[in-house]
N, C-alpha and C positions, 0 to 999 in steps of 0.2 A: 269231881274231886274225891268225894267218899268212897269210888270205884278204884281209883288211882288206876282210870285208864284217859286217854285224849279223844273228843268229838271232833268229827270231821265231817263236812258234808261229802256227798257222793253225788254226780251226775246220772247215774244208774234211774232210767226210771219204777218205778216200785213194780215188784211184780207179786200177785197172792202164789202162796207156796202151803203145801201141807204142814208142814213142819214149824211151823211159826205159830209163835205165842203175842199175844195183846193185853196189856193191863191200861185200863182204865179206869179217869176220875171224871165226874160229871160236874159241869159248874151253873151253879142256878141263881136268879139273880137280876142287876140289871143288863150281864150279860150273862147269855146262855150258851153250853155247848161242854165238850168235850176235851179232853187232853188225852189221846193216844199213843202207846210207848209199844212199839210192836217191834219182837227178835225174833230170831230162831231159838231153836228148845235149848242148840248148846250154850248159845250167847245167853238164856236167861239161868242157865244150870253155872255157868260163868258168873256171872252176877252174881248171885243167893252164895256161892262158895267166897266173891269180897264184900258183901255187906253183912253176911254172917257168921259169928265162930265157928264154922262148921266146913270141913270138907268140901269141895267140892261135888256136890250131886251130879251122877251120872247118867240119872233120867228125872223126870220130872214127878214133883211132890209140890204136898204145900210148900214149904218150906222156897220152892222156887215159883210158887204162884203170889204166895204173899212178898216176897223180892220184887217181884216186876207190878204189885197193886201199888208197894211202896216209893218207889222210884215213880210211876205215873204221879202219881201223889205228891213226891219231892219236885218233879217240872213242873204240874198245876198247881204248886204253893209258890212257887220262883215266876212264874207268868202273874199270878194274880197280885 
C-alpha cells in the first residue's frame, strides 16, 4: 500500500541472478528465522524513489539499501 503498487504471486520458480538485491530482518525468540525481501537492483532503485522524497535512484546507494532493510522490516512486523 505505501508502494502504491499490487502483489502478485508468480509460478516462475526462483532463479539466483547477479543483479538482485536481499534486505533482511532476523526474528529471535520463541520462533526463529528470517524474513527475506529479495528484487532486482531496478525494482529496489523503484522502491527507494516511492517510499522516499527523492527521485528515483538510478543505481544503487544507501538510500536504496536502507528501502529494501525497511520494507523487510515492514513484512516481518506484519507476519509477527
Amino acid at each position: 500500500t505505501m508502494l502504491g503498487i499490487e502483489v502478485e504471486p508468480i509460478e516462475e520458480p526462483w532463479q539466483p541472478a547477479s543483479d538482485r538485491m536481499t534486505g533482511a530482518v532476523y526474528l529471535a525468540g520463541s520462533w526463529r528465522g528470517a524474513v527475506l525481501l529479495e528484487c532486482g537492483t531496478r525494482q529496489a532503485c523503484d522502491f527507494a524513489g516511492r517510499l522516499m522524497p527523492i527521485p528515483t535512484p538510478q543505481q544503487v546507494n544507501d538510500d536504496v539499501r536502507d528501502t529494501l532493510g525497511e520494507l523487510a522490516n515492514m513484512v516481518g512486523g506484519n507476519l509477527k
